[in-house]
LOZALO-878247 format. One line per 10 residues: for each residue x, y, z of C-alpha. Coordinates in pm, whole numbers, padded with zeros to 5 digits. Example, Ala and Ser with C-alpha at 12.3 -4.5 7.8 and 13.67 -1.06 7.14 Angstrom:
# residues 2
01230 -00450 00780  01367 -00106 00714 .
END
This chain:
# residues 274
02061 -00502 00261  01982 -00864 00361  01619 -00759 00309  01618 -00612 -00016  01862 -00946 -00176  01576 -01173 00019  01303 -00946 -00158  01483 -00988 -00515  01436 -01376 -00476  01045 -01366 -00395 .
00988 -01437 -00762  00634 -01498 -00612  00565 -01107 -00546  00480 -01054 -00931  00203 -01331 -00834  00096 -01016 -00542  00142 -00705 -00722  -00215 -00679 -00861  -00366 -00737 -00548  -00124 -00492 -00353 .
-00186 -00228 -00606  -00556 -00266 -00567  -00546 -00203 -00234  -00295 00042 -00290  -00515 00245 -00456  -00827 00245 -00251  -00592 00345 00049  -00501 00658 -00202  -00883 00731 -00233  -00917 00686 00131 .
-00646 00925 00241  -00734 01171 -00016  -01112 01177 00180  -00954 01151 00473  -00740 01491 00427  -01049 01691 00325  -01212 01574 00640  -00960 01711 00879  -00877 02033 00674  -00938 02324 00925 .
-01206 02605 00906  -01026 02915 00809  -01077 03204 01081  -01135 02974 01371  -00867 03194 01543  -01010 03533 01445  -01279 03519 01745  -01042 03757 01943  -00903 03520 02174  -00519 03447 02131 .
-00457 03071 02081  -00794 02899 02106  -00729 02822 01722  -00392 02663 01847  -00512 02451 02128  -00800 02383 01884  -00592 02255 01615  -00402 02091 01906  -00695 01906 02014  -00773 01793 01663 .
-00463 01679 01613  -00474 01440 01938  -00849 01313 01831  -00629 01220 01467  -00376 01034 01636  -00616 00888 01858  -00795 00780 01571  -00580 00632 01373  -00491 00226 01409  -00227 00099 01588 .
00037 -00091 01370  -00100 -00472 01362  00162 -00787 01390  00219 -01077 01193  -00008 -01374 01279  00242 -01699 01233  00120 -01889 01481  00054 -02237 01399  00257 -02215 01067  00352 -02551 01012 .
00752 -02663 00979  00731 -02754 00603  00491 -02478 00440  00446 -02673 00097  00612 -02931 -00124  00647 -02857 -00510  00787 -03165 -00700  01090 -03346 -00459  01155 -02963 -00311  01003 -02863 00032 .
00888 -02505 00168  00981 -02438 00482  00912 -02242 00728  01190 -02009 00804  01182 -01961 00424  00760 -01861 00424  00812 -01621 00752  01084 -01451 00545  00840 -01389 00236  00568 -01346 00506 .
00720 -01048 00730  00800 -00834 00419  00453 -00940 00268  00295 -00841 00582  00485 -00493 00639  00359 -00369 00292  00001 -00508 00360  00035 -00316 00738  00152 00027 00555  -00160 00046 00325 .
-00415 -00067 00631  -00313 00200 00808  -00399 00434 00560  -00705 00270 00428  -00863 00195 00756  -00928 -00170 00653  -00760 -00451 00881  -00523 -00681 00701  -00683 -01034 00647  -00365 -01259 00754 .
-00533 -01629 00644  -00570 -01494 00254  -00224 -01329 00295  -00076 -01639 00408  -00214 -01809 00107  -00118 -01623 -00123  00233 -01586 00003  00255 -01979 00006  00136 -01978 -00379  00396 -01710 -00423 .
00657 -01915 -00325  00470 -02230 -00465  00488 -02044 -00805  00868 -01926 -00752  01016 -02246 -00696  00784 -02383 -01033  00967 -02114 -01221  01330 -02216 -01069  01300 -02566 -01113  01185 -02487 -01484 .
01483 -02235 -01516  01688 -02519 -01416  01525 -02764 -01649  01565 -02528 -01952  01966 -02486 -01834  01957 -02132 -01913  02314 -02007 -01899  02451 -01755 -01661  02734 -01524 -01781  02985 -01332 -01548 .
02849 -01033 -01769  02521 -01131 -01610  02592 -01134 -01277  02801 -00848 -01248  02509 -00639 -01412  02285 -00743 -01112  02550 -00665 -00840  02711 -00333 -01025  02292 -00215 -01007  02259 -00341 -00633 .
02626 -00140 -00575  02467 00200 -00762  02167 00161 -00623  02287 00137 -00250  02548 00412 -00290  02882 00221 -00285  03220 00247 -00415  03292 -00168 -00522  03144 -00485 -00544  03389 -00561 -00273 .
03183 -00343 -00018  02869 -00492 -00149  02952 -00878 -00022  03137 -00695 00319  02777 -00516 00407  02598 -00922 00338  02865 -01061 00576  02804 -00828 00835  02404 -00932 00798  02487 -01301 00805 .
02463 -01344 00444  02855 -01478 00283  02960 -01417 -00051  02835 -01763 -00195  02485 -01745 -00049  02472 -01391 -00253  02637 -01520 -00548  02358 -01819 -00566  02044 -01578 -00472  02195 -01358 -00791 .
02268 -01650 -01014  01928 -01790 -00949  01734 -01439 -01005  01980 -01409 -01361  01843 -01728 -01449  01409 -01687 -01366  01476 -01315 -01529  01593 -01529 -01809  01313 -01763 -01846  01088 -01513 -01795 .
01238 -01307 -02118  01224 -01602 -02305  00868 -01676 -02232  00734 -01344 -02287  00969 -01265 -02614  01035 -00937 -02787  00808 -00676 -02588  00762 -00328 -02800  00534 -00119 -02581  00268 00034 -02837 .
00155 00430 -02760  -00198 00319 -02666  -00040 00091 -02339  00192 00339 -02236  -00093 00634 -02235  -00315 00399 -02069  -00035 00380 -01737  00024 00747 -01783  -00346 00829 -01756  -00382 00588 -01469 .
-00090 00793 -01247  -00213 01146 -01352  -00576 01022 -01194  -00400 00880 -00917  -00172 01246 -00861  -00525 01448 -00900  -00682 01253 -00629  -00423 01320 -00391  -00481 01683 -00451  -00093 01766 -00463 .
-00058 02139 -00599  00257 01934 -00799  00222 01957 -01209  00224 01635 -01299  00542 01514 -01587  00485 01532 -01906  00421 01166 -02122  00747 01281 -02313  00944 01327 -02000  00754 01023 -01832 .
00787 00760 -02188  01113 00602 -02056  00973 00467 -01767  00622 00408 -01911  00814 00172 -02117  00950 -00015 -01866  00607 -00029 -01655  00459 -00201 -02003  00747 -00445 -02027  00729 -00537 -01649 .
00371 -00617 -01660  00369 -00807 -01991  00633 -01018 -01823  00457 -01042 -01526  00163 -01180 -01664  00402 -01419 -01858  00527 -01562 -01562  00195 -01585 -01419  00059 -01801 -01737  00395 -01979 -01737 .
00319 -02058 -01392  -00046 -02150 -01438  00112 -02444 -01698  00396 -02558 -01471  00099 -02643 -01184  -00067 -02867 -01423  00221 -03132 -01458  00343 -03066 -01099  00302 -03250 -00795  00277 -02959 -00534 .
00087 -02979 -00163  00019 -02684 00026  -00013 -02698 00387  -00134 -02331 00467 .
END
């Protein structure tokens, strides 16, 4: 719980998501190869003798696990106490290790499966910038005074209640207590997420996903389901539109915030230590 409300402030993931995806999908490739490779010969058992195709399968199965890579840990030595400074606000380090760890866990998830070690100086770079760029975009949420209704916030914490399988809001702020997290540190991570969703609307304006972006994402994920080989039919556009919408409207606002960001550094007075 304390995770996810700590991952719905890293404004600064949008900034990540093409890069993650990138590797995302060259770990799909890889474990798509990799499953062909260590498909068995059919009939190996059929020699006569009872359970050489078993302790064969066994051994194979040992040489896999020997194979594959160990799960690496996060580098943080050396991170220095205040990370970066954007404007009169400071970084700091608790606050980057946060970001970091969950950063780092994705990143560790995909290496595994691609084979390729995680490069922990670019990560930590681009998880500074992340929160570099998601501090820009609070500060100019603030700036802009963008109101925040009790509609508003009870939209985000009824969806967090849903989505976590709860009966009230009440048993929402109980589980945060229990983590370490009161009811007016939530209440000011939601209020401030309201807000940058806010700005981010505003900068982007009225999005109507057009047929051509939506069959673009669709065509993307059917490629991506063939070359994991699943035997599963992929959906249907039709049945699929709904969300293809959304994926259009997230990434037009992502790339929103990303130019909205790219302006905000140009006036700003920001010093990264990382």
């Amino acid at each position: 719980m304390k995770k996810w409300i700590s991952s719905l402030t890293i404004i600064g993931s949008l900034l990540l998501l093409g890069a993650c995806n990138g590797d995302e999908e060259a770990a799909t490739e890889d474990t798509g190869s990799a499953e062909e490779a260590e498909a068995p010969e059919s009939g190996a058992a059929a020699e006569g003798e009872e359970g050489a195709g078993t302790e064969e399968a066994a051994e194979g199965e040992e040489g896999a696990a020997a194979e594959q890579p160990e799960m690496p840990e996060p580098d943080l030595e050396g991170v220095p106490d205040v990370v970066a400074e954007v404007n009169d606000t400071k970084i700091e380090k608790a606050e980057f290790e946060e970001a970091y760890n969950m950063q780092f866990q994705q990143m560790a998830m995909m290496s595994q499966m691609s084979g390729e070690e995680v490069n922990q100086d670019d990560l930590k770079k681009q998880v500074a910038d992340g929160l570099v760029s998601q501090e820009l975009l609070i500060q100019e949420a603030d700036n802009r005074e963008l109101e925040v209704t009790e509609e508003d916030t009870n939209g985000v914490l009824d969806g967090l209640v849903e989505q976590n399988g709860m009966e009230s809001q009440d048993d929402l702020f109980a589980a945060f207590e229990e983590q370490g997290m009161p009811k007016d540190e939530v209440m000011s991570q939601v209020d401030m997420q309201v807000k940058v969703d806010k700005l981010i609307a505003e900068e982007a304006g009225d999005i109507e996903p057009s047929e051509e972006e939506m069959q673009e994402i669709y065509d993307q994920q059917v490629a991506q389901m063939e070359q994991m080989e699943t035997e599963e039919e992929p959906p249907s556009f039709e049945e699929m539109e709904p969300q293809l919408k959304e994926q259009v409207v997230m990434q037009k606002e992502g790339e929103a915030a990303q130019g909205l960001v790219e302006d905000l550094k140009e006036s700003a007075d920001v010093t990264v230590h990382i």
